[in-house]
C-alpha positions as CSV (number, residue, x, y, z in Angstrom):
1,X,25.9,47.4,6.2
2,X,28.6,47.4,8.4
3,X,32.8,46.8,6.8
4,X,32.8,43.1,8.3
5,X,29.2,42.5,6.5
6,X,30.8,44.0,3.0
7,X,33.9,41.5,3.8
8,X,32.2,38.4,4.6
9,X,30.1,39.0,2.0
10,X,32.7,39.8,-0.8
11,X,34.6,36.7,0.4
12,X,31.7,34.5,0.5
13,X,31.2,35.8,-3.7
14,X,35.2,35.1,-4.2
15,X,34.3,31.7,-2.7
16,X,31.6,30.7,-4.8
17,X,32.9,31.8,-8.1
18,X,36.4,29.5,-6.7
19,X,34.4,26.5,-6.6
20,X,31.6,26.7,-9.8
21,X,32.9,25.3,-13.0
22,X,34.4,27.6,-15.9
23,X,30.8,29.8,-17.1
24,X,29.2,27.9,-19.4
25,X,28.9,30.3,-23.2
26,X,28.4,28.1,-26.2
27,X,25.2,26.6,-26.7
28,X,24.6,23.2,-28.3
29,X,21.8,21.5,-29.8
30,X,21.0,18.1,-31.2
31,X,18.5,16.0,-32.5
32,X,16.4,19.0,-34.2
33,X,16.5,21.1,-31.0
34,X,15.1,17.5,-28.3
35,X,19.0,17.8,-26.4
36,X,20.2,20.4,-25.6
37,X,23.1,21.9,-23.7
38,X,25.4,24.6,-23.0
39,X,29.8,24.3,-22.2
40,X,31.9,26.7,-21.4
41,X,33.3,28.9,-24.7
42,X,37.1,27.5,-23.7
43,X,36.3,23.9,-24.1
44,X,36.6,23.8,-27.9
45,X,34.5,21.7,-30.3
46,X,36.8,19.3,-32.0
47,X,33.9,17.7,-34.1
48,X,30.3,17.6,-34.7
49,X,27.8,16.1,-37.4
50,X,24.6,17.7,-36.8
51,X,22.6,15.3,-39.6
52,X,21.1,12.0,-39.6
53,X,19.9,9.5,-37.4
54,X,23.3,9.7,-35.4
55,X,24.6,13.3,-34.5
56,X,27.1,14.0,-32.0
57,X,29.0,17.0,-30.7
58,X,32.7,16.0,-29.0
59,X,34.6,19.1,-27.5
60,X,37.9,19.3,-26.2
61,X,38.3,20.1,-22.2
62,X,42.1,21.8,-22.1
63,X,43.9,20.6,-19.0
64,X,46.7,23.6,-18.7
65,X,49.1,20.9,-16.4
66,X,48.7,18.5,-19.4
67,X,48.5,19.8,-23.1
68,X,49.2,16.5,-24.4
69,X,46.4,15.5,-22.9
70,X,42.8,14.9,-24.9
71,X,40.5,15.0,-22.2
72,X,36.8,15.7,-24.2
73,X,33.1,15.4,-23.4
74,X,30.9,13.4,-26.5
75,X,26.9,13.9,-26.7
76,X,25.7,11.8,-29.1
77,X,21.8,10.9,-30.0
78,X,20.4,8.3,-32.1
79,X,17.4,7.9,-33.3
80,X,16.0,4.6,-32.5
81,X,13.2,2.4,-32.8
82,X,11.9,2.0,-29.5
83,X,13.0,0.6,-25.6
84,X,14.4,-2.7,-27.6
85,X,16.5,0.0,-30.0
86,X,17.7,2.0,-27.1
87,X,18.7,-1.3,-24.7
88,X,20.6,-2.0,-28.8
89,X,22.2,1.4,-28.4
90,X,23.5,1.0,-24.9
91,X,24.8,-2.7,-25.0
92,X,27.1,-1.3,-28.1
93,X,28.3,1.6,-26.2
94,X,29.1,-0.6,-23.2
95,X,30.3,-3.3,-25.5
96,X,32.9,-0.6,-27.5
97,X,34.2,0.4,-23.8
98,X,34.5,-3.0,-22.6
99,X,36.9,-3.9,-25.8
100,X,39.6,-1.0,-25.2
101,X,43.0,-2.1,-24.2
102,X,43.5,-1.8,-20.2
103,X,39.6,-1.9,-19.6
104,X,38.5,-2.2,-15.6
105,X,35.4,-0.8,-14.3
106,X,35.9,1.6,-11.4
107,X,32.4,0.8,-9.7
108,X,29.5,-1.6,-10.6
109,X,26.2,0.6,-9.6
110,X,22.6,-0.2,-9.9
111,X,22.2,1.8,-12.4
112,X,22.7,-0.4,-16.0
113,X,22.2,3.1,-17.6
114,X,25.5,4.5,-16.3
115,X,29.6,3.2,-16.8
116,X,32.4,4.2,-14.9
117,X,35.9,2.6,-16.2
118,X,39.7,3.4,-16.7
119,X,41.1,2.6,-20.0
120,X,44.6,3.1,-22.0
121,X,44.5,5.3,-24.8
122,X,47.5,6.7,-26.8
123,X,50.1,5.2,-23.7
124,X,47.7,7.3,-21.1
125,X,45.3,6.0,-18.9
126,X,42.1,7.7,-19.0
127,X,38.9,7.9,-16.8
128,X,35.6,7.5,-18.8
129,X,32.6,8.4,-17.6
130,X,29.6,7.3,-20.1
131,X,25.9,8.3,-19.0
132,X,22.9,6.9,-21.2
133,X,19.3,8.3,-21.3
134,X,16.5,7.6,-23.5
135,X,13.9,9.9,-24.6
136,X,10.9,9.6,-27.1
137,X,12.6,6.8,-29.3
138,X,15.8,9.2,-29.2
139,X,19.1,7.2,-27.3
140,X,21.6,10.0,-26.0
141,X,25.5,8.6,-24.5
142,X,27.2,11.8,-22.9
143,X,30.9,10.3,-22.4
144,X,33.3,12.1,-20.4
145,X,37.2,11.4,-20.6
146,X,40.2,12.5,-18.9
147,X,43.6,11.4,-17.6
148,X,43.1,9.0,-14.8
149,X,46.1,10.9,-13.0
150,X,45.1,14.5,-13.6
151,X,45.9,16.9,-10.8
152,X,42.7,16.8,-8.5
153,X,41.2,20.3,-8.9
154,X,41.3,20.2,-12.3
155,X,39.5,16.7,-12.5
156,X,37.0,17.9,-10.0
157,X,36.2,20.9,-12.1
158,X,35.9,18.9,-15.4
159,X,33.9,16.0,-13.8
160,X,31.1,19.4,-12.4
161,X,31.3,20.4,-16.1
162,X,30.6,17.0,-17.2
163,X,27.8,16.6,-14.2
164,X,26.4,19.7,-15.9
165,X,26.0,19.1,-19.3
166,X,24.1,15.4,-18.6
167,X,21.9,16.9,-16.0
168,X,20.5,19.6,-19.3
169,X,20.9,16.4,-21.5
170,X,18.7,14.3,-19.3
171,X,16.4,17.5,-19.2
């Protein structure tokens, strides 16, 4: 290999590491091992209950050009009776987001299992994305949040981490 190979190829690996999302370290699992998922060891778990019919795990996604900020990513599964208990589950979720103060929906897909909005929360307006799945009687909500007017790199990289963890959800 020639020294503009090595370079190219070196930059091209500088690149690529520039662009993935932090390395994903801490494994989670819910629902007696049916969801599971894996974040990055510096997005903190600020709580989890990991018993019942309802168990969720909410971490906290630092943004280092806000740390007032509470940007966080929610899995939560529910055991539920059925397609009629899992449409249940998803008109609450959507009707909980609908109620908070400063609510507008950012796009209206085709896809009734999906909800992008803004919303105020403590004085900050906040981007929400909530994803809904449903799996052998089990209703999962991942529910991403950040500041609205984050700095664009950092949103992009938190939105890929988000992408992430509800692509191994809907596994």
């Amino acid at each position: 290999m020639n020294r503009n190979t090595g370079s190219l190829l070196a930059l091209f690996g500088v690149c690529a590491l520039a662009i993935t999302p932090a390395a994903f370290g801490a494994d989670y699992s819910l629902a007696g091992g049916a969801v599971k998922f894996s974040a990055p060891d510096a997005w903190p778990m600020l709580m989890e209950k990991l018993d019942g019919p309802r168990q969720f795990v909410a971490l906290q996604v630092k943004n280092p050009g806000d740390a007032n900020s509470l940007a966080r990513i929610t899995v939560t599964t529910e055991q539920v009776d059925g397609v009629q208990g899992f449409q249940k589950f998803l008109s609450d979720g959507t009707a909980r987001a609908r109620k908070l103060p400063g609510y507008v929906a950012i796009t209206s897909s085709d896809d009734a299992s999906s909800l992008r909005y803004t919303a105020t929360e403590n004085h900050e307006k906040n981007a929400y994305t909530e994803i809904y799945a449903y799996r052998s009687n089990l209703a999962i909500q991942v529910r991403c949040i950040r500041p609205a007017g984050a700095v664009a790199a950092w949103s992009s990289t938190f939105d890929a981490g988000c992408q992430s963890i509800v692509g191994a959800v809907e596994k």
